[in-house]
ZAFIMI-852139 format. One record per atom (N, C-alpha, C): x, y, z. Coordinates in steps of 0.2 Angstrom, whole numbers, padded with zeros to 4 digits, always signed. Example, Ala and Ser with C-alpha at 12.3 -4.5 7.8 and 13.67 -1.06 7.14 Angstrom:
% ZAFIMI-852139
+0066-0028+0039
+0062-0022+0039
+0066-0016+0039
+0064-0011+0035
+0068-0005+0036
+0064+0000+0039
% end
This chain:
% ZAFIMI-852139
+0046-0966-0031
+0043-0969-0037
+0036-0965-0038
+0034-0964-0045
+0029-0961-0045
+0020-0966-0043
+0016-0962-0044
+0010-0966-0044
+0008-0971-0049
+0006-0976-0049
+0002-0980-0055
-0004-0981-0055
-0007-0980-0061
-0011-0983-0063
-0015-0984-0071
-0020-0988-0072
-0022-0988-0079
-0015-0991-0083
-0008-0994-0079
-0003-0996-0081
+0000-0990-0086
+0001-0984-0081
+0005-0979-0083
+0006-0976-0077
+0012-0970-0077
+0016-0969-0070
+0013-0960-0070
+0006-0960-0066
+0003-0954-0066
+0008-0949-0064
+0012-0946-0066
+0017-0944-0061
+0014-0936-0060
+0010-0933-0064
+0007-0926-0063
+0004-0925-0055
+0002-0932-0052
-0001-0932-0047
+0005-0929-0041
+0011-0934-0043
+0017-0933-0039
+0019-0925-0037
+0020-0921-0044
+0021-0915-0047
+0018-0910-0042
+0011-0911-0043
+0004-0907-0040
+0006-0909-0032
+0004-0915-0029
+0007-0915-0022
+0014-0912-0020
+0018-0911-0022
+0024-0909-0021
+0022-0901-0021
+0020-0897-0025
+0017-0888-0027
+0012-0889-0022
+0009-0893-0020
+0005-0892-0015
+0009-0890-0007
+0012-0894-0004
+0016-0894+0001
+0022-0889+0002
+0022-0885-0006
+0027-0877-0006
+0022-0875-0005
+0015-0874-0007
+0012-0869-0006
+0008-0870+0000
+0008-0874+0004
+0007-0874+0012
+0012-0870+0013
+0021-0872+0013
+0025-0868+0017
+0023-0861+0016
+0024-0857+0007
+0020-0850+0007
+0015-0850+0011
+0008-0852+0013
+0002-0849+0016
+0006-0848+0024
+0010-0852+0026
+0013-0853+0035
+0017-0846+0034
+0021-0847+0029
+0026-0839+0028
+0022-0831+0029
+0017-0834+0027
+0012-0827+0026
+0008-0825+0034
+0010-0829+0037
+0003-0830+0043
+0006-0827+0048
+0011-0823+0050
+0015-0820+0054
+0012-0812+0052
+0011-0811+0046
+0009-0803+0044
+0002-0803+0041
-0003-0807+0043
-0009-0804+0039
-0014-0802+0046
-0019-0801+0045
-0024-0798+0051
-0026-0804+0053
-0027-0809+0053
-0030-0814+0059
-0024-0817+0065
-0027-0821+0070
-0023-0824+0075
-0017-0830+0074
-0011-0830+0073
-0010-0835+0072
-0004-0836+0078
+0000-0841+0078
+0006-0842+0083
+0012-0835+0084
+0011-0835+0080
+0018-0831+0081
+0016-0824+0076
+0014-0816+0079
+0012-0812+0075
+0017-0805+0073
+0016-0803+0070
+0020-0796+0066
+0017-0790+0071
+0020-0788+0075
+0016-0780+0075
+0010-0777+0070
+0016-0775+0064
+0011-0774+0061
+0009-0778+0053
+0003-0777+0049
+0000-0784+0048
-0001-0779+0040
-0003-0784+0036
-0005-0782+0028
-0011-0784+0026
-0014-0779+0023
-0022-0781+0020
-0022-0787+0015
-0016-0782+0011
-0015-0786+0005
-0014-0793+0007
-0009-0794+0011
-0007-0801+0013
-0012-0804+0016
-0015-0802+0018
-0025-0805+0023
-0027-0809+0015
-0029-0803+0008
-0032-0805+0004
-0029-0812+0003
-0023-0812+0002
-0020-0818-0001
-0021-0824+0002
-0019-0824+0009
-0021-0829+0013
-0026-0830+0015
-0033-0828+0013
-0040-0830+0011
-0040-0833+0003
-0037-0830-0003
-0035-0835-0008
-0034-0842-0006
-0027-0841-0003
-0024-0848-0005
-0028-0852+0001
-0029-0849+0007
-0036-0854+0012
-0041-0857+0008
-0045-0853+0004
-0051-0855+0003
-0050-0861-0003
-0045-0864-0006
-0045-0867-0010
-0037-0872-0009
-0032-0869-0006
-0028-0873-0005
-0027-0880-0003
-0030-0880+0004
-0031-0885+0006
-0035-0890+0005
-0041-0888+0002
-0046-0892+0001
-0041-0897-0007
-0036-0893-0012
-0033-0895-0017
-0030-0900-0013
-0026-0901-0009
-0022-0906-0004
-0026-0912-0003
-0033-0910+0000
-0037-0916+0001
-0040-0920-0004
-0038-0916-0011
-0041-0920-0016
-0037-0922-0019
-0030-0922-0018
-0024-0925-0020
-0024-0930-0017
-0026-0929-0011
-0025-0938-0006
-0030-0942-0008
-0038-0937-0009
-0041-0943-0013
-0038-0946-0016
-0037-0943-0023
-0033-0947-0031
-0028-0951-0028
-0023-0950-0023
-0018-0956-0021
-0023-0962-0018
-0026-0961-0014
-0030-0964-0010
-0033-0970-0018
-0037-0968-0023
-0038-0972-0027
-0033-0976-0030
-0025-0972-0032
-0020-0979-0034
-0020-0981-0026
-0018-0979-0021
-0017-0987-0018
-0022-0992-0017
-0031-0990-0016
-0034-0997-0019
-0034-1001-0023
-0031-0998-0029
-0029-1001-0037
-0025-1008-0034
-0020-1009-0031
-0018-1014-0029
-0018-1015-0023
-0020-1014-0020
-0022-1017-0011
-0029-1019-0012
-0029-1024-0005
-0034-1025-0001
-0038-1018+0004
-0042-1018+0006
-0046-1015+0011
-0043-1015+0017
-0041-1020+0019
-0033-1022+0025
-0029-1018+0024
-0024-1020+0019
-0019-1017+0014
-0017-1011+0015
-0023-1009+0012
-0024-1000+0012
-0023-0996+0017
-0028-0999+0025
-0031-0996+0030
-0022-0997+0032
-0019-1003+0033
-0010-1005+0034
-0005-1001+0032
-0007-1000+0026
-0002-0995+0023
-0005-0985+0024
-0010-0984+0026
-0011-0978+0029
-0009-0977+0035
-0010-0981+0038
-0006-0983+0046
+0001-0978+0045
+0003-0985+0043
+0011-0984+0040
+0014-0977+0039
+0010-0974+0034
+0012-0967+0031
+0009-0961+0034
+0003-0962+0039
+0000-0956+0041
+0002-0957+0048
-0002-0962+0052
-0002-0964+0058
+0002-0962+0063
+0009-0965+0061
+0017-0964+0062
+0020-0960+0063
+0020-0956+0058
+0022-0948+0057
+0020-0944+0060
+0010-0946+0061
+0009-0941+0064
+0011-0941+0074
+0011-0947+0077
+0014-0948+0082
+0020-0946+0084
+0024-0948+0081
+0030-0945+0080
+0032-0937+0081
+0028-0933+0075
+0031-0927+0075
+0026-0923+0082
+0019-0927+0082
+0015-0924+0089
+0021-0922+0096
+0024-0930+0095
+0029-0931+0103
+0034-0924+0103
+0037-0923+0096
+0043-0921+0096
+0044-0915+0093
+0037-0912+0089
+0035-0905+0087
+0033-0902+0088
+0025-0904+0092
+0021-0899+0094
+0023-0896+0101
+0027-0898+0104
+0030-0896+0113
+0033-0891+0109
+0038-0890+0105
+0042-0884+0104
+0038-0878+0100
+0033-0883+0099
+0028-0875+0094
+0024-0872+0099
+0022-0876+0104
+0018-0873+0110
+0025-0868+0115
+0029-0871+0116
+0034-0865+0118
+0036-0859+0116
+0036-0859+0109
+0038-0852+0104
+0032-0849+0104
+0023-0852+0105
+0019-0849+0106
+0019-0846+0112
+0019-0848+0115
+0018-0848+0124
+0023-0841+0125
+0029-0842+0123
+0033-0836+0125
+0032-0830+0119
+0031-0830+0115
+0031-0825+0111
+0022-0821+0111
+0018-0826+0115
+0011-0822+0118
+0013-0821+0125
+0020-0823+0129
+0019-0819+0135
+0015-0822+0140
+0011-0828+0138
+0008-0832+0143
+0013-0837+0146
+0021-0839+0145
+0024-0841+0150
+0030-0838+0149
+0036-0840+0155
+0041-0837+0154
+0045-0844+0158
+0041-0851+0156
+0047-0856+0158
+0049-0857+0154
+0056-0864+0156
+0058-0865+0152
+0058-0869+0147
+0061-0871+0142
+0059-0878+0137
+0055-0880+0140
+0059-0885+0144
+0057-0893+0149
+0050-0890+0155
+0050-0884+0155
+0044-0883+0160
+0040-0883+0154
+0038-0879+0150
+0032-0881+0145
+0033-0887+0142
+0039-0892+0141
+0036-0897+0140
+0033-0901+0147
+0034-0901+0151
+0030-0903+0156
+0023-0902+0157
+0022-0893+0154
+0016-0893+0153
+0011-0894+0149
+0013-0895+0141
+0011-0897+0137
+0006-0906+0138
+0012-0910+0138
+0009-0916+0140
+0007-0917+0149
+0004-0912+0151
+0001-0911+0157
-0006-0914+0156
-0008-0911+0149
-0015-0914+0147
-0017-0912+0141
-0016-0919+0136
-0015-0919+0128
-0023-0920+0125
-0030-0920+0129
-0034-0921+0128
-0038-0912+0122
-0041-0916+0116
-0044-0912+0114
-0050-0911+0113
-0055-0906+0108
-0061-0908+0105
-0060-0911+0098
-0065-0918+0099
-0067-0918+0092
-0067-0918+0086
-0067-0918+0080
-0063-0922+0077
-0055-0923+0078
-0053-0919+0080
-0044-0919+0081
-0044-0924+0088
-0047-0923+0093
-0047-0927+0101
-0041-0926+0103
-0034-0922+0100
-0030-0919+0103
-0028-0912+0105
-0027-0908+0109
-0026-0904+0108
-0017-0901+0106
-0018-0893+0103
-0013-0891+0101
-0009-0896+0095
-0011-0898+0089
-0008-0903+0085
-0005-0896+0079
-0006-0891+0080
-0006-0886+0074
-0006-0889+0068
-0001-0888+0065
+0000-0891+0057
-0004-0895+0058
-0004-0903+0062
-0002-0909+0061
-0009-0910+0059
-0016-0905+0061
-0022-0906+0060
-0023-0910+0054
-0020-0909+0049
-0020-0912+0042
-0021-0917+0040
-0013-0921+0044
-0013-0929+0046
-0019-0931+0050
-0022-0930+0055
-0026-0932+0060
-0034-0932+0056
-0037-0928+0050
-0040-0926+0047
-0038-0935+0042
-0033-0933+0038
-0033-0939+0032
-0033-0945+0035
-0030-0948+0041
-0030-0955+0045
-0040-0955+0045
-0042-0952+0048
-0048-0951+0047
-0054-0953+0043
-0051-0949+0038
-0054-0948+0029
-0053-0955+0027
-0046-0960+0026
-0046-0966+0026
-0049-0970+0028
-0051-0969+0033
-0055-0975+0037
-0065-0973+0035
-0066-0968+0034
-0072-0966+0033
-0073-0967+0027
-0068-0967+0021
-0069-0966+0016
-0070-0972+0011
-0066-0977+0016
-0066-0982+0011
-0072-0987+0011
-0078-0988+0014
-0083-0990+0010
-0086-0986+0006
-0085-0978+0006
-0088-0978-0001
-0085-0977-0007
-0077-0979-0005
-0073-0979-0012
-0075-0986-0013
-0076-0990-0010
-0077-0999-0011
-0086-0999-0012
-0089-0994-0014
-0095-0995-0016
-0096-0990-0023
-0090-0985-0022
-0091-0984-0030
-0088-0986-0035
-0086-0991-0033
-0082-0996-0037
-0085-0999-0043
-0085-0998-0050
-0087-1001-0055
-0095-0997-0055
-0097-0990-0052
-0103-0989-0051
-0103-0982-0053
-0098-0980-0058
-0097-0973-0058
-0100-0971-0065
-0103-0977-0070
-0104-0973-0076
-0111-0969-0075
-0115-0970-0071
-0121-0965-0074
-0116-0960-0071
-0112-0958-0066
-0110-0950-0064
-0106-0948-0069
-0103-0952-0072
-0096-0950-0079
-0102-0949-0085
-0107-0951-0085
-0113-0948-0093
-0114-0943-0092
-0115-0940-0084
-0120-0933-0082
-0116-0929-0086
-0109-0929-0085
-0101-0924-0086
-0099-0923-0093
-0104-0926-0099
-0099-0925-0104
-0097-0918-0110
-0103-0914-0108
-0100-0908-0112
-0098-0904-0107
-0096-0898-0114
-0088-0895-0109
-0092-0891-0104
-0087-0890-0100
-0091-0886-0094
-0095-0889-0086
-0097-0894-0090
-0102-0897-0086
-0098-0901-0078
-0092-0901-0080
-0090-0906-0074
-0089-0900-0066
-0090-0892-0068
-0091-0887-0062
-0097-0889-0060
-0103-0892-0063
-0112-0894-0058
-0108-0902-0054
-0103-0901-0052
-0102-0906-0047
-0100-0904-0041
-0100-0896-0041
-0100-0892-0036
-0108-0891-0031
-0113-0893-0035
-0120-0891-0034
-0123-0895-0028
-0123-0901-0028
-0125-0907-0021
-0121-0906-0016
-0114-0901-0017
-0111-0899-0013
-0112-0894-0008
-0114-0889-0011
-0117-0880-0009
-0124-0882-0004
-0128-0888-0003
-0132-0888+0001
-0128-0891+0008
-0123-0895+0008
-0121-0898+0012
-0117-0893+0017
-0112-0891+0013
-0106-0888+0015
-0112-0879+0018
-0119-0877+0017
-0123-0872+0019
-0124-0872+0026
-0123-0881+0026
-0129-0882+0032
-0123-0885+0038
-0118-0886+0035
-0111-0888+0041
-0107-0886+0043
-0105-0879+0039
-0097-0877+0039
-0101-0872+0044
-0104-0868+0045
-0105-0865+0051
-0106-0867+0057
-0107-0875+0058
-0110-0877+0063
-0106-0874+0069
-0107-0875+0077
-0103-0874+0080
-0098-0875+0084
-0094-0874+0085
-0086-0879+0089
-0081-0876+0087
-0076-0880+0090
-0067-0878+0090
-0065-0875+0084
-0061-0872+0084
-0056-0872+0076
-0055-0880+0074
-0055-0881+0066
-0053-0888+0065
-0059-0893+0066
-0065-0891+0065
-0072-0894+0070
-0074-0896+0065
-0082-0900+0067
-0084-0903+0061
-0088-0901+0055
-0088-0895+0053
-0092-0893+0051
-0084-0891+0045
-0076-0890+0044
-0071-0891+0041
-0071-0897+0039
-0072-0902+0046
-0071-0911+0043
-0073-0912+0038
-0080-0911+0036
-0087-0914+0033
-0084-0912+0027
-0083-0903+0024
-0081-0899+0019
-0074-0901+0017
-0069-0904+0018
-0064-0906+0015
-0066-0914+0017
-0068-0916+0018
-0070-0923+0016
-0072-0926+0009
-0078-0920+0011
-0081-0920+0003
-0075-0922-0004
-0071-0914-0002
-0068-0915-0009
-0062-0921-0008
-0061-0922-0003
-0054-0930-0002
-0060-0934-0008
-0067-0935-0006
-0071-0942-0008
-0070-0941-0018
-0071-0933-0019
-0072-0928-0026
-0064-0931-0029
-0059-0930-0024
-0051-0933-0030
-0051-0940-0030
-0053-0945-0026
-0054-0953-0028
-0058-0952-0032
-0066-0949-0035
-0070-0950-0038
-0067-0950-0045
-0065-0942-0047
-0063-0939-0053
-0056-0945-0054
-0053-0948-0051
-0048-0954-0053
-0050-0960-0056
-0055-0961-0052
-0060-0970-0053
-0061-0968-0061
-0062-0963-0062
-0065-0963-0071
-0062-0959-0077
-0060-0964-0079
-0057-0960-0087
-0061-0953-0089
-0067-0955-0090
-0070-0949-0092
-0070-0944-0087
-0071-0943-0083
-0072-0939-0078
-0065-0934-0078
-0059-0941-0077
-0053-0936-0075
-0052-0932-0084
-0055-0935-0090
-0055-0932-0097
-0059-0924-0095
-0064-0925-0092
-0068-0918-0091
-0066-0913-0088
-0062-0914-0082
-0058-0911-0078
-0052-0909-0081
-0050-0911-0087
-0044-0908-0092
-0045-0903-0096
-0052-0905-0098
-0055-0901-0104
-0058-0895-0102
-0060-0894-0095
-0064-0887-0091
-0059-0884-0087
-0053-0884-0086
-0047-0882-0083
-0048-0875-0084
-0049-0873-0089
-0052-0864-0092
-0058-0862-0088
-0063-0864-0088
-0069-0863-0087
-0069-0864-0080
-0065-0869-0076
-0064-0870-0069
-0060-0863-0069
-0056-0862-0070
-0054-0857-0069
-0058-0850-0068
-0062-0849-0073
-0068-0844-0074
-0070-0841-0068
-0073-0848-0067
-0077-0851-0058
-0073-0848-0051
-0067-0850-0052
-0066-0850-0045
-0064-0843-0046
-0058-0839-0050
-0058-0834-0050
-0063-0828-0050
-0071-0829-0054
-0074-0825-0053
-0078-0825-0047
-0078-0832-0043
-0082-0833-0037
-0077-0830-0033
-0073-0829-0032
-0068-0829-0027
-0068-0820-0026
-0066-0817-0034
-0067-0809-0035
-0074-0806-0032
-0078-0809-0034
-0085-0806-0032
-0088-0807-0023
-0084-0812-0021
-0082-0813-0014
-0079-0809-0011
-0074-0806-0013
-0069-0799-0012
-0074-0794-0012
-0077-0792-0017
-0078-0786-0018
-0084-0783-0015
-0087-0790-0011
-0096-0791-0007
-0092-0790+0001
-0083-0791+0001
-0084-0789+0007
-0084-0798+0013
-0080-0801+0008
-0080-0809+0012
-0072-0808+0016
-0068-0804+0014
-0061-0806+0018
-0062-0801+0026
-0067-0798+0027
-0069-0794+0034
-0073-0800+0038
-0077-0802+0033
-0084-0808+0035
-0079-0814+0038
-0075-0817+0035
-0069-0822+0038
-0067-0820+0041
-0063-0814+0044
-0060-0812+0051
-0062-0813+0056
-0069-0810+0058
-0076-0811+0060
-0077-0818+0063
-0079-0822+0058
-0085-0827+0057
-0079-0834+0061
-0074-0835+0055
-0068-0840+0058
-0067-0842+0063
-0065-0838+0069
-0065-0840+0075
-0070-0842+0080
-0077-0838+0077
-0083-0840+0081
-0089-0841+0074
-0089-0846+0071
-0095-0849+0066
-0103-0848+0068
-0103-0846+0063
-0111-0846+0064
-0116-0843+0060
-0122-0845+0058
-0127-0844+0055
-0127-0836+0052
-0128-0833+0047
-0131-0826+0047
-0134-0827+0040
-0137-0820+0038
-0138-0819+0030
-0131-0819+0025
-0125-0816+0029
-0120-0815+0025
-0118-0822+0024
-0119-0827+0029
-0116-0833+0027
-0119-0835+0024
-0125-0836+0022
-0130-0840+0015
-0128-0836+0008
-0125-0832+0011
-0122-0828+0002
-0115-0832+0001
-0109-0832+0007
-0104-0833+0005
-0103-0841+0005
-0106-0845+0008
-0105-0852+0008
-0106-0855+0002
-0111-0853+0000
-0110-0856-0009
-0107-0853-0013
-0102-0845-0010
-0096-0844-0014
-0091-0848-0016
-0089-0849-0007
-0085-0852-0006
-0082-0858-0012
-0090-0864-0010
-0089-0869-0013
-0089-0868-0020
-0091-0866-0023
-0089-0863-0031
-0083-0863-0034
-0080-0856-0029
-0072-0852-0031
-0068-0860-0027
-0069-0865-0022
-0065-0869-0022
-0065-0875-0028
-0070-0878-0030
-0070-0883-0036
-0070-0879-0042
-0069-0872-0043
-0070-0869-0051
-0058-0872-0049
-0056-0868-0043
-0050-0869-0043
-0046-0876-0042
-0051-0878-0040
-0046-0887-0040
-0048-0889-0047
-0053-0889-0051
-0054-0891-0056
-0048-0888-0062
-0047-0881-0060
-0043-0877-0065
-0036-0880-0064
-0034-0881-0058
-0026-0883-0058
-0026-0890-0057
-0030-0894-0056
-0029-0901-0056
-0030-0902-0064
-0033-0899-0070
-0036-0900-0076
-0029-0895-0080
-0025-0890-0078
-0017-0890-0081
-0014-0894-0079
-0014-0897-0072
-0007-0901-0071
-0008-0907-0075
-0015-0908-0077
-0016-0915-0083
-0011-0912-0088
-0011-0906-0090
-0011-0902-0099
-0003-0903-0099
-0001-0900-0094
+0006-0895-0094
+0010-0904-0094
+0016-0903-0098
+0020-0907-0102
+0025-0908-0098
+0028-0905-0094
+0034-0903-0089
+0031-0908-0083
+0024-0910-0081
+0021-0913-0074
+0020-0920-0077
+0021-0921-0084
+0022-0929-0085
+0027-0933-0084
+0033-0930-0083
+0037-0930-0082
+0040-0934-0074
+0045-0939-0074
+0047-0941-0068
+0050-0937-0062
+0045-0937-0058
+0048-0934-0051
+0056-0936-0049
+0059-0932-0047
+0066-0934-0045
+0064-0936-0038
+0068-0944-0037
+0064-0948-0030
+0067-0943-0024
+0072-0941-0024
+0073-0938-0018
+0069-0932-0015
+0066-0928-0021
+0062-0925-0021
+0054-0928-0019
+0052-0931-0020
+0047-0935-0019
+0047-0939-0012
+0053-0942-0009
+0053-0943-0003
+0055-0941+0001
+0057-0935-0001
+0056-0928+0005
+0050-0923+0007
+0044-0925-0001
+0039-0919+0002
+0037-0922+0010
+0035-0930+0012
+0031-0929+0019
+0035-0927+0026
+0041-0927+0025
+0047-0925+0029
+0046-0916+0028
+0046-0916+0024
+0047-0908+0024
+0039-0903+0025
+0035-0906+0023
+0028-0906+0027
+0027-0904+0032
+0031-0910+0037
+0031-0911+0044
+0034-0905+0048
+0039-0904+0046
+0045-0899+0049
+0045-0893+0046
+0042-0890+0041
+0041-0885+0039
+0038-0880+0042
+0033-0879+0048
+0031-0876+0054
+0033-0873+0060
+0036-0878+0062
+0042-0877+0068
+0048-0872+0065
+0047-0874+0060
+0057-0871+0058
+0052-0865+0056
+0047-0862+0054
+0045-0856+0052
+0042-0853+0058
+0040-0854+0062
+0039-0852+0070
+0046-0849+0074
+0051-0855+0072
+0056-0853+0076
+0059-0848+0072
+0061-0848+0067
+0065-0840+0063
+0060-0834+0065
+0053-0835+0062
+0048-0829+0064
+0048-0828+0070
+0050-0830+0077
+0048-0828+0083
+0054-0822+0084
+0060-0823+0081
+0065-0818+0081
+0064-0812+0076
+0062-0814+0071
+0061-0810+0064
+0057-0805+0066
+0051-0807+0068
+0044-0801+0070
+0047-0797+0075
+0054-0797+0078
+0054-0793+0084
+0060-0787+0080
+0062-0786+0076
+0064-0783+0073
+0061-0778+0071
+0066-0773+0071
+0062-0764+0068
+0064-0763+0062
+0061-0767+0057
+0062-0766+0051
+0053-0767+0048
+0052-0764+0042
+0047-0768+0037
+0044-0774+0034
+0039-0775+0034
+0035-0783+0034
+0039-0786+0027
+0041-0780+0023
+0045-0783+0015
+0053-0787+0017
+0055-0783+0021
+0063-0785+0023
+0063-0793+0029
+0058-0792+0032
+0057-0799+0035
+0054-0806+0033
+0050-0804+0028
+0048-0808+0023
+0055-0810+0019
+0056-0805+0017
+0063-0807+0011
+0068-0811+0014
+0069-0813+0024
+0072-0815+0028
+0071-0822+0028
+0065-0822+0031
+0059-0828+0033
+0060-0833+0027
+0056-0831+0022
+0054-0835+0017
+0061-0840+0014
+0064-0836+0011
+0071-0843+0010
+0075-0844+0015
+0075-0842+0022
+0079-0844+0028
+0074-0850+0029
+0069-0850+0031
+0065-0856+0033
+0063-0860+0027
+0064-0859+0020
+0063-0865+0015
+0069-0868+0015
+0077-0864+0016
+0081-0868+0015
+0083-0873+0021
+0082-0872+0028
+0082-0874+0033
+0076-0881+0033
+0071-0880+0030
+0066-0884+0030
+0069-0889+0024
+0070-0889+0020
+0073-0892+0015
+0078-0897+0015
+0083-0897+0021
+0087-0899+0022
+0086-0903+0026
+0082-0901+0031
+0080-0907+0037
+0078-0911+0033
+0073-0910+0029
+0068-0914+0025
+0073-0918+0022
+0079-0918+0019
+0081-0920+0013
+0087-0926+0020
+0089-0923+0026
+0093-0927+0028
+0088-0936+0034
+0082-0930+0032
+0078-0936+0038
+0074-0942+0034
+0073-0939+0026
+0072-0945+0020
+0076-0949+0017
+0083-0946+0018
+0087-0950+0017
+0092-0954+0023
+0089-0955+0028
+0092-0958+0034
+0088-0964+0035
+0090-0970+0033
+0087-0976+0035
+0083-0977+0044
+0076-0980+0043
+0072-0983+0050
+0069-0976+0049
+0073-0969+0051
+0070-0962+0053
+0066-0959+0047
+0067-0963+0041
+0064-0961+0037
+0056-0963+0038
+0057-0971+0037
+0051-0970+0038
+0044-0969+0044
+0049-0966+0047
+0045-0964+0055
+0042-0956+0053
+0043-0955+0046
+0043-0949+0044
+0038-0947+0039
+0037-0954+0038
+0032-0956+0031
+0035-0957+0024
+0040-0959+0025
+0042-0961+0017
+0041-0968+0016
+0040-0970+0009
+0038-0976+0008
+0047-0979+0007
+0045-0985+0009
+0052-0989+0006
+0054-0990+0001
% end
């Protein structure tokens, strides 16, 4: 079923979550052949493909977490604060348990073997895996790969909802500041100091200074929901959000920020170049959520009812979309062929395969919803 509210069936929201969890599978697809670290690597690596996946990073996920805000506001529309915190449980909680026990151990073995740091078998790295499942902070588990997302939103629920139950009926003076066109990008601005002073902090991959920064915009899609006019302004600057995040994001390129992320990601930290690019960053990603969250209002085809089976395979297919890309790429990258020809293997071998799991673990009763589908 699609989303409700305002007594209509938001379904562009459904549409937009669904594009988003393809466009996770693309950014995993890609991560085998670009120049940073990831599980499972290509020999050899593309610049171009680097550039890309610094695109769809610097804005993708952050879109993800403002679509759970916006869901996050229809479920308080009719629940309690119990309710909510129950039904988050239910949908995040579970799944994320679940797939921890039952996916992270085979994702730790395709890495393990394919860096050459073990040569046991399954059941020895899974014995060594839950040897000691302790992590850092925010995550508190280690090795969650994907699942970091999950363990992030169960979080964000819990932190967020006094201040979605405190912006409750409190949002007209922020809905006046936003009414001519253009203006609803200066809601990026009380952001750029925050996200200056955190995102380099220091710590793990996944640490707190991403917490904070995709917090933000989870709190920015509840916000821009709670109010008619606000999500009006966000339709009306979809152009001009545009403008933004493409020209921040190009001028980011051209100053030299996809060398500076190679760099800086794995080991965070203060410098001149980061006071240049952190205010980029936050820019090119609200000029971009604002620009595709303000088409998927416009566009005609997103009003339209989600096909349910479609809808109650994206959290299944979320889940499992990883693993199964791990596993084909760990054989795919040992091939003596070209990054085009592997890619051309990878990409619809691992979507069709993902697709399918998804589609037979959503439609199987009890294990559905161990998976996150709603009943």
């Amino acid at each position: 079923m699609g989303v409700e509210g305002r007594g209509e069936r938001l379904w562009f929201l459904d549409w937009l979550r669904v594009i988003a969890v393809f466009g996770v599978f693309v950014f995993h697809t890609l991560r085998p052949f670009d120049d940073g670290d990831w599980h499972v690597k290509n020999a050899q690596t593309s610049e171009g493909i680097s550039i890309g996946i610094a695109f769809l990073g610097l804005w993708g996920l952050a879109f993800f977490f403002m679509i759970s805000g916006s869901a996050a506001w229809l479920a308080l529309r009719w629940r309690s604060a119990l309710e909510f915190l129950r039904e988050r449980s239910l949908r995040l909680l579970v799944p994320f348990f679940v797939a921890y026990v039952l996916l992270s151990p085979l994702q730790y073995f395709i890495e393990e073997h394919h860096k050459g740091r073990s040569t046991a078998s399954f059941f020895g790295d899974v014995r060594t895996f839950f040897s000691d499942l302790a992590g850092d902070a925010p995550l508190w588990l280690r090795d969650t790969y994907h699942l970091w997302f999950l363990v992030y939103l169960i979080q964000f629920a819990v932190l967020g909802l006094p201040v979605f139950l405190f912006l409750r009926g409190r949002t007209d003076w922020i809905a006046r500041r936003f009414e001519r066109r253009g203006s609803i990008l200066l809601l990026a601005v009380p952001l750029v100091p925050i996200h200056l002073l955190l995102l380099a902090a220091p710590g793990p991959e996944h640490g707190w200074g991403e917490f904070v920064f995709f917090f933000d915009f989870f709190v920015v899609g509840y916000l821009v929901m709670s109010d008619d006019r606000l999500l009006a302004a966000v339709r009306r600057d979809a152009v001009p959000g545009l403008i933004l995040g493409a020209g921040a994001f190009v001028l980011g390129v051209v100053t030299g920020i996809i060398d500076f992320l190679d760099g800086w990601w794995p080991d965070p930290g203060y410098s001149w170049q980061y006071v240049w690019y952190s205010p980029l960053i936050t820019l090119a990603v609200w000029g971009w959520l604002v620009a595709v969250l303000g088409l998927g209002l416009r566009a005609p085809a997103l009003q339209r009812a989600l096909p349910p089976r479609l809808a109650r395979a994206a959290m299944p297919y979320f889940i499992v979309h990883q693993p199964i890309i791990l596993a084909i790429a760990y054989f795919v990258v040992g091939w003596d062929a070209g990054i085009g020809l592997k890619y051309a293997v990878l990409l619809p071998t691992a979507f069709a395969a993902s697709a399918l799991l998804a589609w037979l673990l959503s439609s199987t009763p009890v294990v559905n919803q161990l998976f996150g589908v709603k009943r």
